[in-house]
Backbone bond lengths (Angstrom), bond angles and torsions (degrees), N, CA, C in turn:
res aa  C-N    CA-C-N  psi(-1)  N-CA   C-N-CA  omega(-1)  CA-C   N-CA-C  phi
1 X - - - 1.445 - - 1.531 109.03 -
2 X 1.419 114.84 128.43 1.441 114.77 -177.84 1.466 120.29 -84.79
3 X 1.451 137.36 135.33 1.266 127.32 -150.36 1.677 86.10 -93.10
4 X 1.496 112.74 151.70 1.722 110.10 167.40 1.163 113.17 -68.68
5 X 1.156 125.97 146.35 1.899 132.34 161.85 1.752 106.72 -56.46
6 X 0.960 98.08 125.10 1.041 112.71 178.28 2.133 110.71 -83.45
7 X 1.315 125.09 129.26 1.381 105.74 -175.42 1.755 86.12 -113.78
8 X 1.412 123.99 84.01 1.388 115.02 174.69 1.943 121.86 -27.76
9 X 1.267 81.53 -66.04 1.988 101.30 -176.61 1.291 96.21 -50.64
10 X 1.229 129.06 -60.91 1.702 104.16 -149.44 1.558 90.77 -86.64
11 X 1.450 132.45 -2.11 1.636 127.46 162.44 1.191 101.74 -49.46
12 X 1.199 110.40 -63.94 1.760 95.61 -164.32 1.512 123.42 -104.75
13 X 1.855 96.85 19.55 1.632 108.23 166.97 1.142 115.35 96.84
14 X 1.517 115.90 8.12 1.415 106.59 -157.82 1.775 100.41 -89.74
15 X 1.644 113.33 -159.10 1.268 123.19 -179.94 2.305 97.51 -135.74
16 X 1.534 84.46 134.40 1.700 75.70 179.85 1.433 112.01 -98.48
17 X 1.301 97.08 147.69 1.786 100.31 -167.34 1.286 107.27 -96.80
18 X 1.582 127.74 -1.78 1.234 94.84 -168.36 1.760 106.20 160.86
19 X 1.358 102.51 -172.32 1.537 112.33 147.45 1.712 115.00 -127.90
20 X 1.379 112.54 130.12 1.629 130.37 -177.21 2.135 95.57 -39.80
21 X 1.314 90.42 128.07 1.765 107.10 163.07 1.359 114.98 -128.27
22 X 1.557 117.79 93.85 1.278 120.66 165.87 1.578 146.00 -69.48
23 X 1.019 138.47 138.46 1.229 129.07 163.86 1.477 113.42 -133.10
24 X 1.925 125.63 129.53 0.943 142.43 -167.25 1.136 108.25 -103.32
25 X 1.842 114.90 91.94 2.183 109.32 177.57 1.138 98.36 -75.91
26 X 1.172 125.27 126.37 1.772 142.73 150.93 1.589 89.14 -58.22
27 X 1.897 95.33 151.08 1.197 110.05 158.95 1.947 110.98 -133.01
28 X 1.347 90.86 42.22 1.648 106.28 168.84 1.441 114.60 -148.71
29 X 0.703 112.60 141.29 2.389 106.16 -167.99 1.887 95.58 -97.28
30 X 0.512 143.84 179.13 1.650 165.22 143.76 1.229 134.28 7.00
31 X 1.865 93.32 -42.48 1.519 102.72 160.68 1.205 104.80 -127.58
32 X 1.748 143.47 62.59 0.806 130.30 155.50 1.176 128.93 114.31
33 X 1.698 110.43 -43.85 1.478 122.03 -150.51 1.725 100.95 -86.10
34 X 0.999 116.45 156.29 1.348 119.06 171.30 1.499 128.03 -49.15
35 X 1.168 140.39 138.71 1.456 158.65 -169.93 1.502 102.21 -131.43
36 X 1.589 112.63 116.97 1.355 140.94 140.70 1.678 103.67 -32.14
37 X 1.174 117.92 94.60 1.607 111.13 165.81 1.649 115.28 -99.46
38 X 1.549 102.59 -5.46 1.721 86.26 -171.92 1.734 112.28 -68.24
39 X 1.304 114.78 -32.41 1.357 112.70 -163.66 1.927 101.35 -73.12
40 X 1.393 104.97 -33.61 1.455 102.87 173.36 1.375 111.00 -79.89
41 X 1.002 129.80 -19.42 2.030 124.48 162.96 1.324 119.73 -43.49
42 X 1.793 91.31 -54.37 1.801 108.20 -166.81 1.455 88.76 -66.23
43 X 1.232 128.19 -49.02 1.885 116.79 -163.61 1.454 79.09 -57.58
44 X 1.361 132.75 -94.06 1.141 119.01 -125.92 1.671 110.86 -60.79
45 X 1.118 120.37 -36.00 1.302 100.86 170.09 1.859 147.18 -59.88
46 X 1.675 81.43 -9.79 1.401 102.86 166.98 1.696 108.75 -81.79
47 X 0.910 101.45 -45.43 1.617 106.21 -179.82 1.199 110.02 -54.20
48 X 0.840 119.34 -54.94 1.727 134.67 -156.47 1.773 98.65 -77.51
49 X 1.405 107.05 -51.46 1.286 112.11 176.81 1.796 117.62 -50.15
50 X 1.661 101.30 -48.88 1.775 99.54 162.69 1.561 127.28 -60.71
51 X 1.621 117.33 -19.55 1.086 114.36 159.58 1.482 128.25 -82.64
52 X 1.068 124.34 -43.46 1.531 136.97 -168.88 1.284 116.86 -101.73
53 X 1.695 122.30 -12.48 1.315 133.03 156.84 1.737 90.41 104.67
54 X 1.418 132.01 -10.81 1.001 129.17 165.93 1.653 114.60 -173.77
55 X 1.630 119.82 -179.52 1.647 105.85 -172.61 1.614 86.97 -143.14
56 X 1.579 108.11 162.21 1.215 118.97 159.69 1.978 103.99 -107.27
57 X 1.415 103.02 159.84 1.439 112.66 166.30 1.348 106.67 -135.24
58 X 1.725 114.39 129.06 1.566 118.95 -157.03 1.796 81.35 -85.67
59 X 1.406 101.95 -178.90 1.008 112.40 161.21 1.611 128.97 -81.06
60 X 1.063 134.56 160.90 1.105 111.38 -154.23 1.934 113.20 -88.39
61 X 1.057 117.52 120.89 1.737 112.60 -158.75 1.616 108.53 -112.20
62 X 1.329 110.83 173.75 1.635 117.72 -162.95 1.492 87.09 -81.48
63 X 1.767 118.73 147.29 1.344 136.79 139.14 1.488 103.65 -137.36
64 X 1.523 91.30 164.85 1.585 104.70 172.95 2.100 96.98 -140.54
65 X 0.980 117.79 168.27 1.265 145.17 170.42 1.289 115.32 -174.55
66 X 1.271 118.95 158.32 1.495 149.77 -150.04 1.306 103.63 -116.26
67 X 1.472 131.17 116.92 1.237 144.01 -167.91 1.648 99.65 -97.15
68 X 1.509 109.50 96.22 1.208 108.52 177.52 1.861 141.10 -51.34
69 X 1.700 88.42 -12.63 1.433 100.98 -159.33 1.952 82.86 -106.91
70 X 1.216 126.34 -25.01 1.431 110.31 173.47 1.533 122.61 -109.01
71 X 1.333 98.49 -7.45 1.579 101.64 -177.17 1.511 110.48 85.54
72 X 1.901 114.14 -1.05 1.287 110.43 -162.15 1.712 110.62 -94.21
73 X 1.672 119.81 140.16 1.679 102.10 174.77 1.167 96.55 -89.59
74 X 1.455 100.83 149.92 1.234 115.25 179.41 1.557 94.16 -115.24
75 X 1.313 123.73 140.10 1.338 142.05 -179.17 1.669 111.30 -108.64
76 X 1.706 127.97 115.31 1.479 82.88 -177.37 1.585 78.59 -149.22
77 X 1.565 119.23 -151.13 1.409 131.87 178.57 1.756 107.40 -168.64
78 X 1.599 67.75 104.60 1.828 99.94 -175.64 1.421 97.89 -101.22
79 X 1.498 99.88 137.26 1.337 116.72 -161.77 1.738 94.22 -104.76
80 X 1.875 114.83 124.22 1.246 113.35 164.51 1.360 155.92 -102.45
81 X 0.810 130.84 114.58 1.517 147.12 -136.61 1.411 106.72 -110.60
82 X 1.296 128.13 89.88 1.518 148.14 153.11 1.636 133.21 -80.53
83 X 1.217 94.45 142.74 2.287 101.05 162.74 1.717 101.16 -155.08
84 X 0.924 80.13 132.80 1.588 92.41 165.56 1.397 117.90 -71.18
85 X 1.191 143.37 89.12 1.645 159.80 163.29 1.344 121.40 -73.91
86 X 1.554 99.01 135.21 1.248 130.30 174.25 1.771 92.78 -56.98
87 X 1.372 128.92 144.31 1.490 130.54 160.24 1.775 117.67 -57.39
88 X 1.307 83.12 -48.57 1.772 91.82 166.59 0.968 129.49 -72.16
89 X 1.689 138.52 -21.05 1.236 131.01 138.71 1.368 132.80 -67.78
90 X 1.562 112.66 -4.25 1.376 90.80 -178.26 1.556 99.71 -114.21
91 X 1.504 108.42 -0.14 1.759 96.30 163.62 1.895 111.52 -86.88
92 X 1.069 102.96 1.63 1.661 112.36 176.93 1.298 100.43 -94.81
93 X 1.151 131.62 -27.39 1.604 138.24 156.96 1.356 124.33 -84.64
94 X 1.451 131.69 -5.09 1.236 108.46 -174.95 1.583 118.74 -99.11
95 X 1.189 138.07 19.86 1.288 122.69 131.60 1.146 130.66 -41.70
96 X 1.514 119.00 -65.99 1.320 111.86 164.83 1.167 141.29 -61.42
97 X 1.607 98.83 -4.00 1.719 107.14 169.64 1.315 110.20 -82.54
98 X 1.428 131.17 -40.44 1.210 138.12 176.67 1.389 102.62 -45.76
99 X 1.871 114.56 -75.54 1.171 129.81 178.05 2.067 117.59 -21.50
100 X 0.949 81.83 -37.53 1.932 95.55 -169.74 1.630 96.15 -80.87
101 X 1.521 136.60 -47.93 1.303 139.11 -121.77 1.897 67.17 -112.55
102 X 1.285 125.75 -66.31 1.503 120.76 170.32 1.760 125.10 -29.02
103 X 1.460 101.71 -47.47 1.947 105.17 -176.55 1.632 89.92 -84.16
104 X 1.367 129.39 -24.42 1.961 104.90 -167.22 1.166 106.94 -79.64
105 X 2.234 108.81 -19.34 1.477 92.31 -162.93 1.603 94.29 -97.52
106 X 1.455 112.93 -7.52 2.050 102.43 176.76 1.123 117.21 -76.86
107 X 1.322 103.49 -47.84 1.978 125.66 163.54 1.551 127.78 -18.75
108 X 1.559 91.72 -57.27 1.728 96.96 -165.76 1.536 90.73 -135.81
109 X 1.178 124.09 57.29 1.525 139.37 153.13 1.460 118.87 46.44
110 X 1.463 110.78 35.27 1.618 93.77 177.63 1.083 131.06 -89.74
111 X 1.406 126.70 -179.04 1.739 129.60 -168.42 1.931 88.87 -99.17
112 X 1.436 107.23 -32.00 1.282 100.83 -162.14 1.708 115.59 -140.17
113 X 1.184 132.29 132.26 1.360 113.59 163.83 1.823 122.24 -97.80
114 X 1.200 128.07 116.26 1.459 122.24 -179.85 1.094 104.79 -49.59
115 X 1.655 133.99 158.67 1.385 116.76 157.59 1.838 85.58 -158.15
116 X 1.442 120.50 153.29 1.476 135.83 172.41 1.428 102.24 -109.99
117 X 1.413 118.59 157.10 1.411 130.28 151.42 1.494 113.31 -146.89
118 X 0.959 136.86 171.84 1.585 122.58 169.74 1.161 140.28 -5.99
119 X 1.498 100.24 35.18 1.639 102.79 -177.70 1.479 124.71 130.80
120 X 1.856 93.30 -37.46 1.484 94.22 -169.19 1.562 100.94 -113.19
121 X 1.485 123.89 138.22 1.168 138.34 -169.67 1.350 120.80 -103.42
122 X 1.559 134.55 88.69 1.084 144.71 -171.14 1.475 131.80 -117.29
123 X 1.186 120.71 167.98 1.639 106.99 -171.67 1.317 108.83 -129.68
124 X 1.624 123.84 167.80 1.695 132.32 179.83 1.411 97.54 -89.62
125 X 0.992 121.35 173.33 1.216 139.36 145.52 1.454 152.25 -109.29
126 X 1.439 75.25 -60.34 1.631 114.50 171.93 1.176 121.00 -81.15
127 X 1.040 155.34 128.52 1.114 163.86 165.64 1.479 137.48 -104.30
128 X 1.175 133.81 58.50 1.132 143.36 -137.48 2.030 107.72 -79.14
């Protein structure tokens, strides 16, 4: 017996926004030391908000990663910052998404930037 498709959204009327675009501000840089995240929150939620029509900011939660070049863990609480986006708005936005995800990770010294998109959870590196 074949189960019906279920269309959740238009069940309960809604409109779909999208696929989830994350960005994870560290509030520790590379080796440890503390990172200013409020001024990088407000960007991204402005950003995100011109793409997705608005953003959430999680509260800020425990991570750790392993600093390959010192062997050191770094323990910290990176605050996350989501919108659900149209594909077409956020490739009409992603210069300036790049641009932003490039100055937080040269700025405030990281090894890595988190970042989400539809599912799959990946990081920067480079920072040019």
């Amino acid at each position: 017996m074949e189960e019906p498709e279920l269309d959740i959204v238009s069940a309960f009327g809604g409109v779909a926004l999208g696929e989830r675009f994350a960005v994870y501000v560290p509030n520790k840089d590379r080796d440890g030391n503390s990172v200013d995240q409020k001024p990088w929150v407000q960007e991204a939620l402005r950003l995100l908000s011109q793409i997705g029509g608005g953003a959430t900011a999680m509260p800020p939660v425990t991570g750790a990663w392993l600093n390959p070049d010192t062997d050191k863990l770094i323990i910290e609480e990176p605050i996350v910052i989501y919108s659900y986006v149209d594909p077409d708005a956020l490739a009409a936005h992603l210069p300036k998404l790049i641009n932003y995800v490039q100055r937080l990770g040269k700025e405030t010294n990281q090894g890595a930037i988190g970042l989400e998109y539809g599912g799959t959870f990946f990081t920067v590196e480079r920072f040019s």
